[in-house]
DRENDO-1510 file (C-alpha; in Angstrom, 1 decimal, always signed):
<recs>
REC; n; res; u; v; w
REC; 1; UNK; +14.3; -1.2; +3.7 .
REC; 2; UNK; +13.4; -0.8; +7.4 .
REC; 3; UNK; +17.6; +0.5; +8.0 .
REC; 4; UNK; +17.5; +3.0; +4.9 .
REC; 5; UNK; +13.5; +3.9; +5.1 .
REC; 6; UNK; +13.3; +4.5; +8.9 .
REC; 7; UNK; +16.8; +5.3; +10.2 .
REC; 8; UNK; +16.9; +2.2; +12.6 .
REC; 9; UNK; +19.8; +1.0; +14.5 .
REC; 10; UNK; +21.0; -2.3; +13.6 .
REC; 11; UNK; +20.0; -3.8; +17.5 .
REC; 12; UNK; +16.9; -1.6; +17.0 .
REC; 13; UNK; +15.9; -3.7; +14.1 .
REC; 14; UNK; +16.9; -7.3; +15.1 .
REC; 15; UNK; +14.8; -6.6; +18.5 .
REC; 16; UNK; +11.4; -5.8; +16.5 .
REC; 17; UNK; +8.6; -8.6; +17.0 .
REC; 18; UNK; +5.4; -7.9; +14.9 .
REC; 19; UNK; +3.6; -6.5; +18.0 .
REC; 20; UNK; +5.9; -3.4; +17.7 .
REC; 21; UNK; +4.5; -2.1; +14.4 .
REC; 22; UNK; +1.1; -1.2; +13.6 .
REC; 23; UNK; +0.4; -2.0; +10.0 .
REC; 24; UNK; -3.0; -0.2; +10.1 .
REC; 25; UNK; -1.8; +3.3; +11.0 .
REC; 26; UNK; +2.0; +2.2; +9.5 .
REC; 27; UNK; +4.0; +3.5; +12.9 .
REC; 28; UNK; +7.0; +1.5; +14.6 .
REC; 29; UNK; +7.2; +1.6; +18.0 .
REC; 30; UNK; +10.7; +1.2; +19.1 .
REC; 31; UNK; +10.9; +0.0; +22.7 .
REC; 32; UNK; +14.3; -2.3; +23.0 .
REC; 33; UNK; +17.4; -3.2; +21.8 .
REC; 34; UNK; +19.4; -6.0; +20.5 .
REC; 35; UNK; +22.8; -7.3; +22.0 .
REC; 36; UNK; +24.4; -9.2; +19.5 .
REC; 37; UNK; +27.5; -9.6; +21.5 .
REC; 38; UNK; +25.2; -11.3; +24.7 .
REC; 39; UNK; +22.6; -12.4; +22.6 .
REC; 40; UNK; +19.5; -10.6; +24.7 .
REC; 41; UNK; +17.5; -8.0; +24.4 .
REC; 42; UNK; +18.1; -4.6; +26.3 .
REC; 43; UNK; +16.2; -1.2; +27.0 .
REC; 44; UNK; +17.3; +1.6; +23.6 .
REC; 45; UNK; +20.5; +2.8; +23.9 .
REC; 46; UNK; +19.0; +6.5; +25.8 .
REC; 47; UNK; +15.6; +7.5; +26.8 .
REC; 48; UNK; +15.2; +9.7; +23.4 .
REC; 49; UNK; +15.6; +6.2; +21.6 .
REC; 50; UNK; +12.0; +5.4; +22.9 .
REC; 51; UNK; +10.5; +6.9; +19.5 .
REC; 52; UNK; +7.5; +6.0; +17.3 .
REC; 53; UNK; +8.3; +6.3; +13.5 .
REC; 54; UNK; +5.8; +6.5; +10.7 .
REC; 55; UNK; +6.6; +4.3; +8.0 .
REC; 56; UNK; +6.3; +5.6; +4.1 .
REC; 57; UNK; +3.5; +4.0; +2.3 .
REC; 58; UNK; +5.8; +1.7; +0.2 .
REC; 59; UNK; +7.0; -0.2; +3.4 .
REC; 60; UNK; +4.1; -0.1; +5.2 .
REC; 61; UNK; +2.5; -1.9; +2.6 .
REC; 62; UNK; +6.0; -4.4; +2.1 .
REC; 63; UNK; +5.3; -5.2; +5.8 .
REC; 64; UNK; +1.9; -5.5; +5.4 .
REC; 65; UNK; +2.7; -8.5; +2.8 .
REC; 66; UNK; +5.4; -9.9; +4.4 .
REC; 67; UNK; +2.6; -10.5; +7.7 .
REC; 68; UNK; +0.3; -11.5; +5.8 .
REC; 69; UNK; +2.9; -14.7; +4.7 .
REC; 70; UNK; +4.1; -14.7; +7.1 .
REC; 71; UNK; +1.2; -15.2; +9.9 .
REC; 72; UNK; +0.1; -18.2; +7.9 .
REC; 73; UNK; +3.5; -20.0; +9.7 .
REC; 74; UNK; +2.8; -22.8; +12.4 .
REC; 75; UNK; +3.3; -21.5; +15.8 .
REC; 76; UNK; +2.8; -18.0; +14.4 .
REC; 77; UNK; +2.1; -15.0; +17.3 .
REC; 78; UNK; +2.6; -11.3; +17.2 .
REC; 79; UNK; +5.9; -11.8; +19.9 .
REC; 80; UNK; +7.9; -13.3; +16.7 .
REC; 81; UNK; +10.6; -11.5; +15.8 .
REC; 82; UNK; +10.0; -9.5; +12.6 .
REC; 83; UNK; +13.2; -9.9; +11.1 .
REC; 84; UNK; +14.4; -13.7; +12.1 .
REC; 85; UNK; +11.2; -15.6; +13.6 .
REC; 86; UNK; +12.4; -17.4; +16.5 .
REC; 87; UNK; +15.4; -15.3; +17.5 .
REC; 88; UNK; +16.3; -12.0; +15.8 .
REC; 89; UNK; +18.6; -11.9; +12.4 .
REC; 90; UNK; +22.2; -12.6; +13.8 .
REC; 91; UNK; +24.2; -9.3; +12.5 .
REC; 92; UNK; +26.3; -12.2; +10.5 .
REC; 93; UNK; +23.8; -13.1; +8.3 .
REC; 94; UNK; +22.5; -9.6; +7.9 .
REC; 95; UNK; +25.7; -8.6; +7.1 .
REC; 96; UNK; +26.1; -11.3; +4.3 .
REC; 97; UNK; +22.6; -10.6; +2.7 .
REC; 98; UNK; +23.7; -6.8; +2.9 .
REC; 99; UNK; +27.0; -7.9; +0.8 .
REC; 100; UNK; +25.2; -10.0; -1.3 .
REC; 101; UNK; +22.8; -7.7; -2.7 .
REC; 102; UNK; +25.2; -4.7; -2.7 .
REC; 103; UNK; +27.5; -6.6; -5.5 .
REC; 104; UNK; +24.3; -7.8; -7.3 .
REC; 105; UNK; +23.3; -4.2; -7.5 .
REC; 106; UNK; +27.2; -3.3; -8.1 .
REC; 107; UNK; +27.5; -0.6; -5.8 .
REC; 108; UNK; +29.6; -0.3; -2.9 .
REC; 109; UNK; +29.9; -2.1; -0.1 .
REC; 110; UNK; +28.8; +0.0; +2.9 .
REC; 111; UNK; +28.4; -1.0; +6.4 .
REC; 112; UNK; +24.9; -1.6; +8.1 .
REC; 113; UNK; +25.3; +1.8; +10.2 .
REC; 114; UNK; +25.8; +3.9; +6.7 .
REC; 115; UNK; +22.0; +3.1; +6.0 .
REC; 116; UNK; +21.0; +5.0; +9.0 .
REC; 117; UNK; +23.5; +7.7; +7.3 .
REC; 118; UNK; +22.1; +7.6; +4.4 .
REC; 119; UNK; +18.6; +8.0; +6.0 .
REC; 120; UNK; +19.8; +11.4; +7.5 .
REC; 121; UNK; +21.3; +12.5; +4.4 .
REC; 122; UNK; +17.7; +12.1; +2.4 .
REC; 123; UNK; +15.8; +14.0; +5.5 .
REC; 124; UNK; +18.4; +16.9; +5.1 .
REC; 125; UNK; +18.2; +17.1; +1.6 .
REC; 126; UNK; +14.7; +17.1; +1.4 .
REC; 127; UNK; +14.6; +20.2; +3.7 .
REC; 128; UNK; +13.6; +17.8; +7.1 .
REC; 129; UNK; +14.7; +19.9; +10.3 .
REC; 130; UNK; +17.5; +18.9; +12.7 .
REC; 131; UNK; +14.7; +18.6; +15.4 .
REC; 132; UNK; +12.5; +16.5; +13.3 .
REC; 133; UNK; +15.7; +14.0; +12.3 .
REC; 134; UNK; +16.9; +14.0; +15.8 .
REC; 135; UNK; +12.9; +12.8; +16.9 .
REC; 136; UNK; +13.0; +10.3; +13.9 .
REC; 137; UNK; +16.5; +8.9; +15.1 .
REC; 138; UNK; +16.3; +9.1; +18.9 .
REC; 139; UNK; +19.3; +11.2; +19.1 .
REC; 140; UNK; +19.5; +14.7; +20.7 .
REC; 141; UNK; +19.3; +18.1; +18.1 .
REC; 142; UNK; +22.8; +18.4; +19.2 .
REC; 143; UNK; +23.6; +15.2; +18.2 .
REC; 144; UNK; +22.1; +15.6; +15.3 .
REC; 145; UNK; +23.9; +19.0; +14.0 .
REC; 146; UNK; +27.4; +17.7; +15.5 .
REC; 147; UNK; +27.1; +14.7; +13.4 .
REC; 148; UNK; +25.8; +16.2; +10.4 .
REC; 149; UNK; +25.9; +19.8; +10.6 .
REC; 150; UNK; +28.3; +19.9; +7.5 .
REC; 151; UNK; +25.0; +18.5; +5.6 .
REC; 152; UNK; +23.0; +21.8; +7.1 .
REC; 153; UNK; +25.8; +24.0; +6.3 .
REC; 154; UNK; +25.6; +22.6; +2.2 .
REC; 155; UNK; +21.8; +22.8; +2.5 .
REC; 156; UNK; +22.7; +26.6; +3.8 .
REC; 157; UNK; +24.6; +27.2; +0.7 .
REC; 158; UNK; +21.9; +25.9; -1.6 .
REC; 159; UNK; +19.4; +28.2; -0.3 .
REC; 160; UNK; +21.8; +31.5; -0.5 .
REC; 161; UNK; +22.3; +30.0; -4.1 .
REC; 162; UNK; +18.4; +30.3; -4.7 .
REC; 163; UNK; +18.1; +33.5; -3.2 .
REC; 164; UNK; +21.0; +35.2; -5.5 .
REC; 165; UNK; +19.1; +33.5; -8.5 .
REC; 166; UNK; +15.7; +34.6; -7.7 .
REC; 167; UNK; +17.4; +38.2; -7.0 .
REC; 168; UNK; +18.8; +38.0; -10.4 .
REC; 169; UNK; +15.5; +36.9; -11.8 .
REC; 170; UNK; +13.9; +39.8; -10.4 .
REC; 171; UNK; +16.3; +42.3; -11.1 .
REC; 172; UNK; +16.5; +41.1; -14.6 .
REC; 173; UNK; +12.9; +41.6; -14.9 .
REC; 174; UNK; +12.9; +44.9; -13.4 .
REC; 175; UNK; +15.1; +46.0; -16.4 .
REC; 176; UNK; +13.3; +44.6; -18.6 .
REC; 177; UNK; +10.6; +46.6; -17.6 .
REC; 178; UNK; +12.3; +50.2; -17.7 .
</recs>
């Protein structure tokens, strides 16, 4: 949920402790980084990657369950790590859990980046601008549009679509009228 919902990189998500997210205004701040291959934790990969990001109501209130379980834990503080306790989620296990509950859902098997992907694809769809996704992701506006301009481009077509339809609505009703 926090991959698809917020757009997070994979090390972005395994270096979260429960201090980095505000449950009563729902907003992650994403400060650091996860090296899975040297197993520490490292500044964002670029200075745009320093980003807040609001949560949607449904996982803000998922998180807010999961902390109130969770904070009932021996040893529990707020420098835990959201998604692991003690150490983050190694990206083995993730990627098994991701497997496990792709075939239990029987859909495709899709790798842990394509949720950040798919997060793009739902802002763009939804009529979200390149500079607001790009804010959202931590990635430039030209990042953004070189890596999913073809998405832009459909959404393009879909309005010209509209327009010719609402043209012919209005011409239709013109004739009507004469």
């Amino acid at each position: 949920n926090l991959l698809y919902w917020c757009g997070l990189r994979k090390g972005e998500m395994q270096a979260l402790t429960f201090k980095d997210i505000d449950l009563l205004e729902g907003i992650i701040y994403v400060r650091k980084n996860y090296d899975y291959r040297n197993h520490k934790l490292t500044t964002p990969k670029n200075k745009n990657s320093n980003r807040d990001i609001m949560l949607p109501i449904q996982l803000k209130e998922q998180l807010v369950n999961y902390y109130n379980e969770t904070k009932n834990l021996a040893g529990f503080n707020s420098d835990l790590f959201l998604i692991g306790i003690d150490k983050p989620i190694s990206s083995t296990t993730l990627e098994r859990k991701k497997n496990k509950y792709c075939k239990l859902a029987r859909v495709k098997i899709i790798r842990i980046h394509d949720f950040r992907h798919s997060h793009v694809s739902l802002l763009i769809n939804n009529g979200i601008s390149d500079f607001d996704i790009s804010k959202r992701l931590g990635h430039s506006r030209d990042m953004v549009n070189n890596t999913y301009g073809h998405w832009f481009t459909e959404n393009q077509r879909k309005i010209a679509n509209k327009l010719d339809q609402l043209t012919y609505e209005i011409t239709q009703s013109i004739n009507l009228k004469n």
